[in-house]
N, C-alpha and C positions, 0 to 999 in steps of 0.2 A: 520443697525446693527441688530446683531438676539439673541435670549439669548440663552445660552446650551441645552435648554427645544426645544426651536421653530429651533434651530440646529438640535437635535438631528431627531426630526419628520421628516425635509425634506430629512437630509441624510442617516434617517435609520437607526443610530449608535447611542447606549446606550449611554448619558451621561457621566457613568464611562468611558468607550470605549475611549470619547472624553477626558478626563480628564488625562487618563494614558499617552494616545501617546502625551499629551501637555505636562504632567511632565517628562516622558521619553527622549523624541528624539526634543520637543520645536519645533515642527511647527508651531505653529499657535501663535501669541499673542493678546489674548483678551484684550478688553481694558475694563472699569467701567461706568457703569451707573451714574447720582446722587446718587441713592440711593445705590452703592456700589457694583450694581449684575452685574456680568461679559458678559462683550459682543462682540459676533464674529461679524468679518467686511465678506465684500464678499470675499475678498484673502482667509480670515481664510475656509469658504466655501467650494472654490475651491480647495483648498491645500487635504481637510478630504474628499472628493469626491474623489480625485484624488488616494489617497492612497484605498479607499473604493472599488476602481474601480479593481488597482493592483493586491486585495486580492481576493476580489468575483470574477474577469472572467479571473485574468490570474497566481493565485495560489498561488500569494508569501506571504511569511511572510512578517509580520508587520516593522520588519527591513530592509527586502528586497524592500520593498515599499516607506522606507521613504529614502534609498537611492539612489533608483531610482528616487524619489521626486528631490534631491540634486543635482542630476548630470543631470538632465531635464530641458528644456525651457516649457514644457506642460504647465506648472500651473502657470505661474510668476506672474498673475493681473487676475482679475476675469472678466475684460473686455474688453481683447483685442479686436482689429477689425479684425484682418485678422484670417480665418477658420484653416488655417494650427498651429496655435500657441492650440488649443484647439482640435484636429481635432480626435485625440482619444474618449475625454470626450463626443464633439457632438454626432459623432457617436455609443457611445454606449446608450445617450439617445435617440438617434430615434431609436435605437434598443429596449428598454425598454419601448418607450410608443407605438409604432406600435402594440406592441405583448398586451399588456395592452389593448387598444383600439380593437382591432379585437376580443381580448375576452368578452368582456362587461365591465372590470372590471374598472367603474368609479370612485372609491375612489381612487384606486392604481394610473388610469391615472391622478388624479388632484393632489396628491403626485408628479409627476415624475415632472409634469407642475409647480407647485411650484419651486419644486429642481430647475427648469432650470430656470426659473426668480430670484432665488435667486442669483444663478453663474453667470447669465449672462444679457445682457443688452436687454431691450424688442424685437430691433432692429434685434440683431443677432438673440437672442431665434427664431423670427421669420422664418428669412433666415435661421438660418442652422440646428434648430430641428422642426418646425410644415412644413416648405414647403417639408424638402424630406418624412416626416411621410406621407401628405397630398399625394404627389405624386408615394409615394409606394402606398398607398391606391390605389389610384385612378389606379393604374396598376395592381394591384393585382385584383382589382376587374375586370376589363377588361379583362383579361385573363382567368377570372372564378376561379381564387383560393381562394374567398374570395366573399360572399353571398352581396347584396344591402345594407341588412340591416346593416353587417357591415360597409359598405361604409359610409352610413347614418350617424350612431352614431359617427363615428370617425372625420368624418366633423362636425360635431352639437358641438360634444363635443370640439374642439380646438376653435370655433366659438362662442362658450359661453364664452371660458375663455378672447377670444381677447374682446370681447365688452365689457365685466366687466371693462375692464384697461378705457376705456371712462371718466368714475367719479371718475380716479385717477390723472388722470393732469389736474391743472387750467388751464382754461383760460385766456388770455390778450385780455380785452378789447379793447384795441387799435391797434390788430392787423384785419385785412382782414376777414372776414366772407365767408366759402368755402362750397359749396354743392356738395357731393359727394355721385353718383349714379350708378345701373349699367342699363341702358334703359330695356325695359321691352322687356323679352325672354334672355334676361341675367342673369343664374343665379348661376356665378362661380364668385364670389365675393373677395377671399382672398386677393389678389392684391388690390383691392380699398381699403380695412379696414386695411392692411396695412399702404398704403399711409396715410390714414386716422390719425393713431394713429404715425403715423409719424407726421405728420402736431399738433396734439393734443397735443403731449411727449413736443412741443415748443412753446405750448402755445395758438394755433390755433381754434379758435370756428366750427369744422365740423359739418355742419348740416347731418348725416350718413342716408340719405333714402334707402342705401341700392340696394339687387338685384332684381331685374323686375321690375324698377320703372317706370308707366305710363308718357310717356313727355310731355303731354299734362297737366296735374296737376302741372306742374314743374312754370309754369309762376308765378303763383300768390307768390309763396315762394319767387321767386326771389325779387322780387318788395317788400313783405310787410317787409322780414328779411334782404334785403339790401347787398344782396350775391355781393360780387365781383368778385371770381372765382367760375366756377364750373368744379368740375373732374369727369369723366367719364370712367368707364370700362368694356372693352368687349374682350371677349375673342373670341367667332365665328364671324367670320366676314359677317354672316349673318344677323347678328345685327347692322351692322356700318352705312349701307345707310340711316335708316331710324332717326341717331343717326344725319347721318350728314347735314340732311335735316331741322332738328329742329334746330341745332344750326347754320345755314344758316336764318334762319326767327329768332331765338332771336337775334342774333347778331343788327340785324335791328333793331328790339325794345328796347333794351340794349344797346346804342353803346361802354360804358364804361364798357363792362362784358368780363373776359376774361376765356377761357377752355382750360382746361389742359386736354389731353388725354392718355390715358396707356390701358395695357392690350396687351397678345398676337396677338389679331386682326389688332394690329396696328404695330407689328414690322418690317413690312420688309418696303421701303422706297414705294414700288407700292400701299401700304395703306394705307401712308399717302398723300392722295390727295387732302387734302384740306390745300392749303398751303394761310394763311393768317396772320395779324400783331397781332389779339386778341387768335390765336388756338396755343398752344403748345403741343409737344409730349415727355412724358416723360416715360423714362424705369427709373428702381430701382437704376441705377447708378450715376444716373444725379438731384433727389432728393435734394441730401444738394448742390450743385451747385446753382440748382433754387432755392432755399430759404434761401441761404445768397445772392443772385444778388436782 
């Protein structure tokens, strides 16, 4: 729940602003604190984005927005799962933070990055506003429209925000202990911290080492902190043989250790060739599958 103040900061809209179109047209209903101070849910959020969205990029009045509000599926829940139910609203924030981030401008992008975990669930925020921000980047620089150094900051900067989320979900002690790395010359990470904060959001102790992790260091963690899986991600699959060489000799010395593996390097079925009872291969869809089995 947010209060009108911490409202109005991420969506950008005065207060009063919020106050009028709630006494006007009743979109939103706040509900009460203990102590009496009025408090928006995520729907309420979504709803005064939505109309915010109407006004600033496609020109309507206020009325004209909120009945477009009325006669629209866009906005029903602040957390739907499927892209198409929000596919406007996403789309104009990766439009918003792309342009944000290629500028420098870090205050504005951790504003946009708020706004979007506030509307939406870590999960998605993930999937449908940092991954295609990331992957405009990453094309845009490649094509030379856009300098390294932006590339740099724009990754650093969504890569700050995802790790912070680390010391916001407990952990369950009684569940499975996972070491998640990207072998060393690996060092496109988003996908494992991902996974990661996937496994975390439910409870999951990840031990996060991170991109270019030496494998050879990797034993001693195993043994002292009592890992039972470990995930692994690679993207070049230049990185795989030497990836798959190690977990062929720990398998030996571990026999009760099992790994998961992800990342583009591993999706077509010619790379995954290491087919045995302890190695799983998992893409992003198959996630909540493996982890209520």
């Amino acid at each position: 729940m947010y209060s009108m103040k911490r409202a109005s900061e991420l969506l950008g809209i005065p207060v009063v602003t919020i106050r009028a179109w709630e006494n006007r047209y009743g979109i939103i209903s706040p509900g009460r604190s203990s102590g009496g101070h009025r408090l928006l849910s995520d729907e309420d959020l979504a709803r005064l984005g939505f109309l915010k969205e109407q006004i600033d990029k496609n020109g309507l009045k206020i009325s004209e927005a909120v009945e477009k509000l009325k006669q629209s599926d866009s906005v029903p829940a602040a957390h739907a799962a499927s892209p198409p139910a929000h596919g406007q609203m996403y789309a104009s924030l990766v439009d918003k933070l792309y342009a944000e981030l290629i500028q420098f401008d870090s205050a504005q992008a951790d504003q946009t990055i708020d706004l979007a975990f506030a509307l939406y669930d870590v999960e998605d925020t993930l999937r449908y506003i940092f991954v295609p921000v990331l992957y405009r980047v990453g094309t845009e620089w490649e094509s030379g429209k856009i300098k390294v150094v932006q590339e740099h900051f724009a990754s650093e900067t969504i890569m700050r925000r995802l790790s912070a989320l680390f010391r916001v979900f407990p952990i369950n002690p009684g569940l499975p202990i996972v070491l998640a790395f990207c072998p060393e010359g690996e060092r496109h990470h988003l996908g494992l911290l991902s996974f990661s904060l996937f496994l975390r959001k439910r409870g999951v102790n990840v031990l996060y080492a991170g991109p270019d992790t030496p494998l050879k260091e990797l034993d001693g963690i195993i043994e002292s902190q009592n890992i039972s899986f470990v995930a692994a991600s690679v993207t070049d699959p230049r990185n795989t043989d030497k990836l798959l060489t190690w977990i062929e000799a720990t398998a030996l010395k571990y026999p009760n250790l099992r790994f998961l593996l992800g990342g583009a390097a591993f999706d077509s079925p010619a790379s995954r060739r290491m087919v045995q009872a302890n190695v799983r291969y998992l893409s992003a869809d198959q996630w909540e599958d493996w982890c209520q089995a």
